[in-house]
N, C-alpha and C positions, 0 to 999 in steps of 0.2 A: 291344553293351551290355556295360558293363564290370562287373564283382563287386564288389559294395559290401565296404565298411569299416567298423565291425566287419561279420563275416560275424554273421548273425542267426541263431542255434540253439534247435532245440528238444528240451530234456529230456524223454526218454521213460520212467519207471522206476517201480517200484513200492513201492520204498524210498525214504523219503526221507531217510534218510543219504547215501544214493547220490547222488542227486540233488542233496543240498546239496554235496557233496565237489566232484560236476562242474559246478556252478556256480561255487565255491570256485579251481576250477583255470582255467576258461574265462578268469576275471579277469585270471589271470596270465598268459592267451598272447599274444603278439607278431607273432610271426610266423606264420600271419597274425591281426590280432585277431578275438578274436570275445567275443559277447554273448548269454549266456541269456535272451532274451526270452521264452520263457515255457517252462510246467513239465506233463507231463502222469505220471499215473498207471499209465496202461491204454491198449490200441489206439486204442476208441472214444474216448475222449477226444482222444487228439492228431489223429485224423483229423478230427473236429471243427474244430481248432483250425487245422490243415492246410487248411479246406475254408475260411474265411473272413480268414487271414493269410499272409502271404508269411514263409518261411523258408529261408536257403540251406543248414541243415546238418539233419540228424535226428540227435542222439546218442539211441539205442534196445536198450533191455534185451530180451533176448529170453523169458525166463520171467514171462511176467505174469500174471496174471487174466484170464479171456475169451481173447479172442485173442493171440494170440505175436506176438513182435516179427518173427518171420519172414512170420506173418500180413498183418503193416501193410506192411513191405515190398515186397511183392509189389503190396501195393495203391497202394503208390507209384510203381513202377516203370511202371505204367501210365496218370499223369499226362502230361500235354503237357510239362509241364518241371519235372519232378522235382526235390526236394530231395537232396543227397550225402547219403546213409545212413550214418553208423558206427555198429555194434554195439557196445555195451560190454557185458561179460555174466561171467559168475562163472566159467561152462563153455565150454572151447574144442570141443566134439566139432561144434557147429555150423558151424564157420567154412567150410567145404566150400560148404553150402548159401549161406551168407553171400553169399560174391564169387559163385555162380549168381545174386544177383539183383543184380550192378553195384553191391555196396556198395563202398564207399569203402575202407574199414580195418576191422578190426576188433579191438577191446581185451579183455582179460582183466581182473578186477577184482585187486585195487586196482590203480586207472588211476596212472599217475604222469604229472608235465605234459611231461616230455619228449614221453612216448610221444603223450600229447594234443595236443601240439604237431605230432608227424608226421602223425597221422592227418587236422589241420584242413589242413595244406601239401598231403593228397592229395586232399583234400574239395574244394580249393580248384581245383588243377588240372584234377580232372575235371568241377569247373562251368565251366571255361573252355573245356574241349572239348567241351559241351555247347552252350554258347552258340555258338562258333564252325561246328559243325557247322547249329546251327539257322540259322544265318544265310548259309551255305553254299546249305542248301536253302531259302531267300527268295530268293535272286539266280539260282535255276536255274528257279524256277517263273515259270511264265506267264498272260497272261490274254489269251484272245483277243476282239479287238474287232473286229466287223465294222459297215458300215453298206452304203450302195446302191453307194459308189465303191474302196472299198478292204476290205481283210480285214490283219491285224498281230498278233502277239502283241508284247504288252507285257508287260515284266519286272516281276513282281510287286514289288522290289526298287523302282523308281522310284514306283510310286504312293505318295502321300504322304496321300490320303484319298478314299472314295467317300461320294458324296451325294445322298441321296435328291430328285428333282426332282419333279414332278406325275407324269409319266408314264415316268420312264427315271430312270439313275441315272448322275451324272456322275462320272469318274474322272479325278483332278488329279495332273498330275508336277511337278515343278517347271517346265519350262518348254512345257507342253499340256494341254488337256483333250479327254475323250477322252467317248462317249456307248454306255453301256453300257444289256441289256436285261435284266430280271431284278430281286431283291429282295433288304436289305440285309442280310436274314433268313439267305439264301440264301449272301451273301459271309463273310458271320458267322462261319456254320457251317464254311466250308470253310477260311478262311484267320483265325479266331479268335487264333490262334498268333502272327499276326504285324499284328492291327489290335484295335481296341480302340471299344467304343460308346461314346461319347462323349453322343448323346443320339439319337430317336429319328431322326432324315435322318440322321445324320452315325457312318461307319467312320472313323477316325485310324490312321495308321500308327503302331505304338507307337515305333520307332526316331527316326521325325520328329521326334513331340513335344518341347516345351520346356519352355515355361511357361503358367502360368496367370494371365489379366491380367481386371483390372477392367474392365466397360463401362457404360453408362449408355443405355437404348433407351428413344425417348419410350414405348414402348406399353408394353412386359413392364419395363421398371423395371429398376432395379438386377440386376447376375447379374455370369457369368465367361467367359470366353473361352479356348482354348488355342491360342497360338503354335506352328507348325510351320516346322522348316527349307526354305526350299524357296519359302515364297510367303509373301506380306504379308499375305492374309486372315486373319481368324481367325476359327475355328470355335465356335457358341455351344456348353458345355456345359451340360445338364441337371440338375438336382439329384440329382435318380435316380441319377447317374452320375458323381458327383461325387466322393467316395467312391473308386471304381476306378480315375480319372484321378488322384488325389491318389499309390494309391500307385503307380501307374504311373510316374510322375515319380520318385518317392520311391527307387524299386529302378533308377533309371537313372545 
């Protein structure tokens, strides 16, 4: 998956001079662009904001109110797939601490856009080594399938979605399927990282996905589908989950 354009930032700071300046400056970067899409005050609030929107950059103050920006940090760095942290901050005596939690860069105030500019090209590198490593570890992991005739690990990599049936759960590659035992609860949890609910029978591979298409079923009526690489079916989505697959698509 490749790193969207503009990169999507979130303002963390408790000033809001501050805050407007580096909005002010994000305008003007280029290389690579990026976009203030939203603005927080305090820890708790951006973690908030962190807990139900996708952002690939944190710019974060570290003297705040309530918790520190070394605080949130830390509490990022222990997500599935982290946003790049840059510190921006008044005081250098931190920056030690800073790069111990895999920040990105870190700035002094007043920021100028050069410097904002290096900091998003390192923000930006180190989400591609992120992604590149997650995807690293999807093509090494496995799942083993047994039945009465055979035993096989299959590469986690080729499954393209698992689906709940009456009594077992089928797993599709592009060119087999395969009959697995267990629960989608179960696959969820362990390989979440790298599949996506779609609705309640149905895991989706997040790399597969395409698109999302119109259907028309004489019973349930009007709804939506998602297109995966790989095979012709399409998977019904859920309302519930609709939502998730939007921005799933969205960040691809």
């Amino acid at each position: 998956m490749s790193i969207p354009s503009p990169l999507q930032v979130l303002v963390v700071d408790d000033e809001a001079l501050a805050r407007s300046r580096l909005v002010t400056l994000l305008g003007d970067c280029r290389n690579p662009f990026a976009q203030a899409s939203a603005q927080a005050t305090q820890a708790v609030q951006a973690m908030e904001l962190l807990q139900h929107r996708h952002f690939d950059v944190v710019l974060l103050d570290i003297h705040m109110p309530g918790s520190d920006g070394l605080a949130l940090a830390q509490v990022l760095a222990g997500m599935a797939a982290p946003p790049a942290v840059v510190f921006v901050t008044a005081h250098a005596e931190h920056a030690v601490q800073a790069f111990e939690l895999d920040a990105a860069d870190y700035l002094t105030k007043p920021v100028r856009l050069e410097r904002l500019q290096a900091a998003l090209q390192k923000a930006w590198r180190l989400l591609l080594t992120r992604t590149t490593v997650r995807a690293d570890v999807a093509q090494a992991e496995t799942i083993l399938i047994r039945d009465s005739n055979r035993t096989e690990r299959l590469p986690l990599a080729e499954v393209l979605y698992f689906k709940a049936e009456l009594k077992y759960i089928t797993v599709r590659t592009a060119t087999r399927s395969f009959i697995l035992d267990g629960s989608l609860g179960e696959l969820e949890e362990k390989y979440g990282e790298h599949f996506l609910r779609i609705h309640r029978n149905a895991l989706v591979s997040r790399q597969a996905a395409r698109a999302l298409q119109k259907y028309q079923d004489p019973q349930e009526g009007e709804g939506w589908a998602l297109r995966l690489d790989g095979v012709s079916e399409q998977l019904l989505v859920s309302r519930r989950h609709m939502a998730a697959v939007r921005e799933m698509l969205a960040r691809q």
